[in-house]
MARBA-3410 file (N, C-alpha, C, O; in Angstrom, 1 decimal):
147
36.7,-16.4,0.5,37.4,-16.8,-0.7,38.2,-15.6,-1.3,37.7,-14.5,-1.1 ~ 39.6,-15.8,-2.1,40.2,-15.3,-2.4,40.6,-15.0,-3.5,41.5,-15.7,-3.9 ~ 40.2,-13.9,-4.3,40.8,-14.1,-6.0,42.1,-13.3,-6.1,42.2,-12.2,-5.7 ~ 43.2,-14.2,-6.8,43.8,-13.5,-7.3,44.0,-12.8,-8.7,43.4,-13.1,-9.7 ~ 45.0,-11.9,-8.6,45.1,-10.8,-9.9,46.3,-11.0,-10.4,47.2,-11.6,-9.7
46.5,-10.5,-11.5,48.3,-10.2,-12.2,48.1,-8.9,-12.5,46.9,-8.7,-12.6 ~ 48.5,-8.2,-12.6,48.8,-6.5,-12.5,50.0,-6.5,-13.4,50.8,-7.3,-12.9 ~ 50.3,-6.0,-14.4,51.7,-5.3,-15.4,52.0,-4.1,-14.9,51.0,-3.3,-15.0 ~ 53.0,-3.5,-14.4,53.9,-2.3,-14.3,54.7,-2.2,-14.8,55.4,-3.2,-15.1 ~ 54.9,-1.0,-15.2,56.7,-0.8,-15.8,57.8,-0.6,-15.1,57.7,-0.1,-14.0
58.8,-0.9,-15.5,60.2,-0.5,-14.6,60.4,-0.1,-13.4,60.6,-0.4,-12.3 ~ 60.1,1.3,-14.6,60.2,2.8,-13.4,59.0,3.0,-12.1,59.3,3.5,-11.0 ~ 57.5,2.3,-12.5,57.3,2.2,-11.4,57.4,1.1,-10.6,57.3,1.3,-9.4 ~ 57.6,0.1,-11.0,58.4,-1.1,-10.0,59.7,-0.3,-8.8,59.9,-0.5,-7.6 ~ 60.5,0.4,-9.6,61.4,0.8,-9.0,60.9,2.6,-8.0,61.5,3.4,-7.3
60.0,2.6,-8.3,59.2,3.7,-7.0,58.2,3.2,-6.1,57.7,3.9,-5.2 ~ 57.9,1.6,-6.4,57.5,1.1,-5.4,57.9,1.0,-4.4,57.4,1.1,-3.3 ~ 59.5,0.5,-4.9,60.1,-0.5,-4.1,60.3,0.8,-2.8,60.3,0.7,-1.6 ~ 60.5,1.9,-3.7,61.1,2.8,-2.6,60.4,2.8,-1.1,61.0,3.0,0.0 ~ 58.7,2.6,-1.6,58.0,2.9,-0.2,58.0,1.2,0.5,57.0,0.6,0.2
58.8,0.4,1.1,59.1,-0.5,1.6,57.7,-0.9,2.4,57.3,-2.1,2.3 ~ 57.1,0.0,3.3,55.8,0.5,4.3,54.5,-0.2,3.8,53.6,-0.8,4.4 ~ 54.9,0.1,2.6,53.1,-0.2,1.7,52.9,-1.3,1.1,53.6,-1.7,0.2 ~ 51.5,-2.0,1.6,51.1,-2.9,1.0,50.1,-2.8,-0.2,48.9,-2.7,0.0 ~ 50.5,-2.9,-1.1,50.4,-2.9,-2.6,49.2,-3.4,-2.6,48.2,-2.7,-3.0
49.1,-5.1,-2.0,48.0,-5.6,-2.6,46.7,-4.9,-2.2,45.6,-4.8,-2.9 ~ 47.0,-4.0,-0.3,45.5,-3.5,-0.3,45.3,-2.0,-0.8,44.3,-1.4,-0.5 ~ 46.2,-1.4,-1.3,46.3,-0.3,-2.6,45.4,-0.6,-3.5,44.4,0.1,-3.6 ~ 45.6,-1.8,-4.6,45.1,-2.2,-5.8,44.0,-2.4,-5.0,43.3,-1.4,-5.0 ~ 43.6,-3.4,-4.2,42.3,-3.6,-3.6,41.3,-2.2,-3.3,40.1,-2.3,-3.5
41.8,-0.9,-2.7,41.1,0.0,-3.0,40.9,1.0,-3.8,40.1,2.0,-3.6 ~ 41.7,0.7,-4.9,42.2,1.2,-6.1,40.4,0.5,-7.1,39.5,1.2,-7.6 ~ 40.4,-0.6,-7.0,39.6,-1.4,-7.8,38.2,-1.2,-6.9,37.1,-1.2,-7.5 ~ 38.0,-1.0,-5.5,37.1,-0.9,-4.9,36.1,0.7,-5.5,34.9,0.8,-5.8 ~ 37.3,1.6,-5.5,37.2,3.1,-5.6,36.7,3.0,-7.5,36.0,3.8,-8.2
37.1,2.4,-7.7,36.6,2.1,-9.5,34.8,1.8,-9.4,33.9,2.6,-9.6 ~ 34.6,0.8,-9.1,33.7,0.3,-9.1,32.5,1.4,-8.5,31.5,1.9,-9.0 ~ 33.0,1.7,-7.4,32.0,2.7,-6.8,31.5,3.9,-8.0,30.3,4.1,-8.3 ~ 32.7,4.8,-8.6,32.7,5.5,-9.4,31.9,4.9,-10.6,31.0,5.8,-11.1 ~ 31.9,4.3,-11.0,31.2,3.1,-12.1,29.9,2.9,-11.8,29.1,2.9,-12.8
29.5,2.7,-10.9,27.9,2.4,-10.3,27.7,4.3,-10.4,26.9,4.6,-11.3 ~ 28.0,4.9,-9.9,27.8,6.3,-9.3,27.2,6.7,-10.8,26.1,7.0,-11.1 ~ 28.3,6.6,-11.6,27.8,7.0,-13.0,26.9,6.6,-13.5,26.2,7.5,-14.0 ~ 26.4,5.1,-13.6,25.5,4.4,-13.8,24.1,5.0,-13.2,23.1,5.0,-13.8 ~ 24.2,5.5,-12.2,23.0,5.8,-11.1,23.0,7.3,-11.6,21.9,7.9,-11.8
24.1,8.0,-11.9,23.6,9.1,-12.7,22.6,9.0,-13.4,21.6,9.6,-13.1 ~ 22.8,8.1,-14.6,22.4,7.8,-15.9,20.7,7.5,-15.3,19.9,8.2,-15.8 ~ 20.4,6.6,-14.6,19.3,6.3,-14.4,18.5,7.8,-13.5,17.4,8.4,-13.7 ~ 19.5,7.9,-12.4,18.7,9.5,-12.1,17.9,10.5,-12.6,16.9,11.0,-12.1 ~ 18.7,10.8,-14.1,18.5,11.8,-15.2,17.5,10.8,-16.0,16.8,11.6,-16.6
17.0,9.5,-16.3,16.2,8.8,-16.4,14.7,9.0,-16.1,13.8,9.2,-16.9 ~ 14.8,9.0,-14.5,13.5,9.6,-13.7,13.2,10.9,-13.6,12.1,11.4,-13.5 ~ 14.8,11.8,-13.8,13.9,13.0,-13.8,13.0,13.4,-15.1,11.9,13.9,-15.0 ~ 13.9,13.0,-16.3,13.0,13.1,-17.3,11.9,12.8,-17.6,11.2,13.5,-18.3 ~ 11.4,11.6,-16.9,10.2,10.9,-16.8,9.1,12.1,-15.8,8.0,12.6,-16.1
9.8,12.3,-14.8,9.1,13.0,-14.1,8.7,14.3,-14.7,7.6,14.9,-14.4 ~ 9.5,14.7,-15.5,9.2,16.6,-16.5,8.6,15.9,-17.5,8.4,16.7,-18.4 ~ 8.1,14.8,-17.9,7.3,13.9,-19.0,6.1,14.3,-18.3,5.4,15.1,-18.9 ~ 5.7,13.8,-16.9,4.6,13.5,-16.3,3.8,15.2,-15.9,2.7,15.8,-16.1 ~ 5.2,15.5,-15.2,4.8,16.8,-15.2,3.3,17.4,-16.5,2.1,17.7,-16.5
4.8,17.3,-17.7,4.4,18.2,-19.1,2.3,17.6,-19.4,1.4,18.2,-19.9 ~ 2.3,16.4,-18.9,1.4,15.8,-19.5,0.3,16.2,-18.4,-0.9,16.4,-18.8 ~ 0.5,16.3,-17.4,-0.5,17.3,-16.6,-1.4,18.7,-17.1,-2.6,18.9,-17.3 ~ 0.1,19.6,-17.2,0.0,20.6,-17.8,-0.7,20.6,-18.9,-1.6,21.4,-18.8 ~ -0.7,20.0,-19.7,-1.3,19.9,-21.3,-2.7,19.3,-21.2,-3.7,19.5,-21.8
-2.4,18.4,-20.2,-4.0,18.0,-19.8,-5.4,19.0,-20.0,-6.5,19.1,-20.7 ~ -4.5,20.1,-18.4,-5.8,21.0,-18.5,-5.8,21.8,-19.9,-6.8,22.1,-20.6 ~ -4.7,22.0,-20.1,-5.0,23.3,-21.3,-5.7,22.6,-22.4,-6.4,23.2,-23.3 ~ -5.5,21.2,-22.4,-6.4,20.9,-23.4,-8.0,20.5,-23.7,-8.6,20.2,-24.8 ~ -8.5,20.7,-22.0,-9.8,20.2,-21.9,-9.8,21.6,-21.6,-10.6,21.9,-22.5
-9.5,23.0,-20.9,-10.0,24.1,-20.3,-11.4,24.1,-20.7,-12.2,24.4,-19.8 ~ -11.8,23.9,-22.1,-13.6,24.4,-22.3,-14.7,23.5,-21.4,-15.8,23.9,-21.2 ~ -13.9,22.2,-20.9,-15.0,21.4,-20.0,-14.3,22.1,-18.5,-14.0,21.0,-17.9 ~ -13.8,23.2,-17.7,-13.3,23.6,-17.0,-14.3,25.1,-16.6,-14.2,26.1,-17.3 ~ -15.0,25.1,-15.4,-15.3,26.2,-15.5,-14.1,27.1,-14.2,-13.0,26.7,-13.8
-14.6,28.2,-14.1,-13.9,28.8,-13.3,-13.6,28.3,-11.8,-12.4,28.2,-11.5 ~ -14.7,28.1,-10.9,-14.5,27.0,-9.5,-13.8,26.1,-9.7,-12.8,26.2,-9.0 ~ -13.9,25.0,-10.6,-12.8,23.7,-11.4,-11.4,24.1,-11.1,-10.7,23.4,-10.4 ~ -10.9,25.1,-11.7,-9.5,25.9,-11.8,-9.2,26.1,-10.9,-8.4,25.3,-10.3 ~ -9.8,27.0,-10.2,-9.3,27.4,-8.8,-9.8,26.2,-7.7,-9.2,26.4,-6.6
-10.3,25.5,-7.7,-10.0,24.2,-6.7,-8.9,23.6,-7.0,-8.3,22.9,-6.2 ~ -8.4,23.8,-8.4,-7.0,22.5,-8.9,-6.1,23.4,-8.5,-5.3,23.0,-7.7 ~ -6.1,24.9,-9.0,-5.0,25.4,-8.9,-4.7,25.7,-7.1,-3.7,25.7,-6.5 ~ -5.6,25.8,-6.7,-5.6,26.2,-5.0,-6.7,25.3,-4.2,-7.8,25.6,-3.8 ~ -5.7,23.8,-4.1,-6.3,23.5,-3.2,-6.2,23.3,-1.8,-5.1,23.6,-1.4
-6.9,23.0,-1.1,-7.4,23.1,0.9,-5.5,22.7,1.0,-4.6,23.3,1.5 ~ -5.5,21.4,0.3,-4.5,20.4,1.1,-4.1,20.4,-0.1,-4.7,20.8,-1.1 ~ -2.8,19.6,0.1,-2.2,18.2,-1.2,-3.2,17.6,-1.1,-3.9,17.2,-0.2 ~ -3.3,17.6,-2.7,-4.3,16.4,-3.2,-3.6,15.2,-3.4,-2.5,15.2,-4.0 ~ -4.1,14.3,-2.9,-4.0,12.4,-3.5,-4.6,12.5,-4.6,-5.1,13.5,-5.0
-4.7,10.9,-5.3,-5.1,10.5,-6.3,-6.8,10.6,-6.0,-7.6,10.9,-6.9 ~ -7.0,10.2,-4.8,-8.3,9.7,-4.2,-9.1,11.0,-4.5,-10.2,11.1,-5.1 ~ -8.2,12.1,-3.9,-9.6,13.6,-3.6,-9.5,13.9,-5.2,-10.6,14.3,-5.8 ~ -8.5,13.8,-5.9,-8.4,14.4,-7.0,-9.4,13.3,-8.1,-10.0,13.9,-9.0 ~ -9.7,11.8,-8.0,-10.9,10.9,-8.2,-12.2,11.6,-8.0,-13.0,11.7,-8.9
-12.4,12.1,-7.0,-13.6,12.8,-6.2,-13.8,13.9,-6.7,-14.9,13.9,-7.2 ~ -12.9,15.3,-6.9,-13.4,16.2,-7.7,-13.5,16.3,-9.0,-14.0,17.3,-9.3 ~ -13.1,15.5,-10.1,-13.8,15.0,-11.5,-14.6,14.3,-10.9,-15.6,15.0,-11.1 ~ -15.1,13.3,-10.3,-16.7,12.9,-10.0,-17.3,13.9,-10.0,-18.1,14.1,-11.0 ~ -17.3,14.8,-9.1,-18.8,15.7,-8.8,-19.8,16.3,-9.8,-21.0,16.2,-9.8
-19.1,16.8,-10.6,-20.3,17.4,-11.5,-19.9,17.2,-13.2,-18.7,17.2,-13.7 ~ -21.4,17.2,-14.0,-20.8,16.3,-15.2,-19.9,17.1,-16.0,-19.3,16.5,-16.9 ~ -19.5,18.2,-16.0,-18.4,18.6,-16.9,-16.9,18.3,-16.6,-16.0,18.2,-17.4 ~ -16.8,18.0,-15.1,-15.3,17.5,-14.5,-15.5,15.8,-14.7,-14.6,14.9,-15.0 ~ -16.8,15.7,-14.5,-16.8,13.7,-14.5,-16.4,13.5,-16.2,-16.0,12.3,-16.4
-16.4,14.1,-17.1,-16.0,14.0,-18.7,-14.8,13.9,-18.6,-14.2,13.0,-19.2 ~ -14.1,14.8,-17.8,-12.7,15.0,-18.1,-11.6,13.8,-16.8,-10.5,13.4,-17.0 ~ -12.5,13.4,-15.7,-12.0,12.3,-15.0,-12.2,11.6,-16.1,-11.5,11.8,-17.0 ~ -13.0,10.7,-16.2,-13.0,9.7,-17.7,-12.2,9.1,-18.5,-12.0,8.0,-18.9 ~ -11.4,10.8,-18.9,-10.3,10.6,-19.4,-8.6,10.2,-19.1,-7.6,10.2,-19.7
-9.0,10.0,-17.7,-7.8,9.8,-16.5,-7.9,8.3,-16.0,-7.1,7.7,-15.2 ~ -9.3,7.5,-16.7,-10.1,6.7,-16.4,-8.5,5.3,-16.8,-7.6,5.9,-17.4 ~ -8.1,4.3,-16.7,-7.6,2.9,-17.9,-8.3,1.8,-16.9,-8.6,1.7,-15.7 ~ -8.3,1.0,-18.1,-9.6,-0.2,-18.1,-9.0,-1.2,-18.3,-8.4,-1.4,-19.3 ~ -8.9,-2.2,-17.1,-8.0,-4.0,-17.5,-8.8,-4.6,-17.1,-9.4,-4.5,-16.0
-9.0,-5.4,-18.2,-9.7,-7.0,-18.0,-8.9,-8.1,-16.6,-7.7,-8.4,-16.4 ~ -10.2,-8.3,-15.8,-9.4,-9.1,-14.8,-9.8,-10.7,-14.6,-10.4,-11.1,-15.6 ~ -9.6,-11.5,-13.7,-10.4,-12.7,-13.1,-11.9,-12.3,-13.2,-12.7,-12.7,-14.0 ~ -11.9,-11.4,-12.1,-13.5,-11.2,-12.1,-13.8,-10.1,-12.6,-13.8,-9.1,-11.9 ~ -14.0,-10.0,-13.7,-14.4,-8.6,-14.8,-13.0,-7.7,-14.9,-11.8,-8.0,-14.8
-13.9,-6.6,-15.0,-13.1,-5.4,-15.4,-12.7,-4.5,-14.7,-13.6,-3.7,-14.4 ~ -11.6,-4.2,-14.2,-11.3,-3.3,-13.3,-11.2,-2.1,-13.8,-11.4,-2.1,-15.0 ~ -10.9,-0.8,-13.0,-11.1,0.7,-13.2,-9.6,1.2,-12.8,-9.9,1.0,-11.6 ~ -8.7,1.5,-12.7,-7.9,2.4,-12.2,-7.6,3.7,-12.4,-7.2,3.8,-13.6 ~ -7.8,5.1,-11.5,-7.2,5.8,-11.7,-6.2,6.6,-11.0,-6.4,7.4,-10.2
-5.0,6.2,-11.7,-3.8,6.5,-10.9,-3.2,7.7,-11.6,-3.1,7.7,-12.8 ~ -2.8,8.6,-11.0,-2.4,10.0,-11.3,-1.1,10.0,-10.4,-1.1,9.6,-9.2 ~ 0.1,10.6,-11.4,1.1,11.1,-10.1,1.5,12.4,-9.6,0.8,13.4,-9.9 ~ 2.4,12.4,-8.9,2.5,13.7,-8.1,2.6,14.8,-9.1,1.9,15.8,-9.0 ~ 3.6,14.6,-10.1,4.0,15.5,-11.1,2.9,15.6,-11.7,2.5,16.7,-12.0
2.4,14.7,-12.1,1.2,14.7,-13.0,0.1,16.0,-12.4,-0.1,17.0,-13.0 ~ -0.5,15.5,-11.0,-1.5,16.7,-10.5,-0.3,18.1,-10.4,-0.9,19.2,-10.6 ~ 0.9,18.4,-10.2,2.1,19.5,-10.0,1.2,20.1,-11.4,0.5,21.1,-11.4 ~ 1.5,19.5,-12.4,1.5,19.9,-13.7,-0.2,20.8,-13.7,-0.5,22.0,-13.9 ~ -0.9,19.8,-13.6,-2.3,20.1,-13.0,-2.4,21.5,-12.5,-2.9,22.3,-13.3
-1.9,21.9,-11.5,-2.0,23.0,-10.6,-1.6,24.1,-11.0,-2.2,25.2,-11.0 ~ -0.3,23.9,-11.7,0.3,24.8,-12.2,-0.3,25.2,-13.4,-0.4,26.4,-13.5 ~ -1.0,24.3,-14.6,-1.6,25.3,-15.7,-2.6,26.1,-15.3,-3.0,27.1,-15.8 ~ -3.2,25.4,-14.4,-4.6,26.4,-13.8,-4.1,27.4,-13.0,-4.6,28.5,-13.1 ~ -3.2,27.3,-12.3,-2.7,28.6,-11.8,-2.7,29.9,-12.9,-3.4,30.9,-13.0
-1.8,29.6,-13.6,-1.3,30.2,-15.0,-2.6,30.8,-15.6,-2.8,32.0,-15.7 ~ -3.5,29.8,-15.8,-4.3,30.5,-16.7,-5.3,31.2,-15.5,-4.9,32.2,-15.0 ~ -5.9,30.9,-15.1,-6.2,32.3,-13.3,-5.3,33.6,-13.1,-5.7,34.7,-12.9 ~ -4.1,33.1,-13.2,-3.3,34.6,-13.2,-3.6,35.1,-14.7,-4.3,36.1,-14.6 ~ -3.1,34.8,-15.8,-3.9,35.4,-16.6,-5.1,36.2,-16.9,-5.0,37.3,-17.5
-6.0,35.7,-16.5,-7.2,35.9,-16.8,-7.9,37.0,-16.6,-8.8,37.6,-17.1 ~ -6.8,37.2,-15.2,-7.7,38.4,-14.2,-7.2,39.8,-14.8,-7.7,40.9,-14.4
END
């Protein structure tokens, strides 16, 4: 299917159209309007980009602030496992080392959210990449400090 358009020009360019005999106008406007749109989305997808990143330097910050704000339930091994660990950590290993011993299982806890389900109460704890980034990085920081 086919939509058509009305388009207004003036004179003078009616009269520099005419000149190029060759060109078809209508698929001009057609990528004229095509080339809009794209730019229009592009920007849009800017907007949402700069959206995520911020979210992401949100998640980041909230890592970071995490440790510095529990450090007293943090002993020295604690740090240096977060700040240097074997591998990338997942959500799972990073679950597992707040398990192990009770001063890190306090501070998993707090990483802990609780939804009511069909059958009881579920547990989730989901941590993101920036989130543990943030992680790594204040313990690094305060290790290099320290020494």
């Amino acid at each position: 299917m086919v939509k058509n358009i009305t388009v207004g020009i003036s004179d003078e360019l009616s009269k520099r159209m005419d000149e190029l005999k060759d060109v078809n106008w209508s698929a001009v406007t057609r990528e004229c309007i095509e080339q809009y749109i794209k730019q229009r989305t592009a920007r849009d997808l800017d907007q949402i980009i700069e959206k995520v990143k911020q979210k992401r330097g949100e998640e980041f910050k909230k890592g970071y602030e995490f440790i510095i704000k529990n450090i007293n339930l943090l002993g020295l091994s604690e740090l240096t496992e977060i700040a240097y660990p074997d591998e990338e950590k997942h959500p799972e290993r990073l679950y597992e080392f707040f398990r192990r011993n009770p001063a890190s299982r306090m501070l998993g806890q707090k990483l802990l959210s609780y939804e009511e389900g069909e059958k009881g109460m579920y547990i989730f704890f989901i941590v993101s990449d920036d989130f543990q980034k943030g992680l790594k990085e204040a313990a690094e920081e305060i290790l290099e400090k320290s020494r």
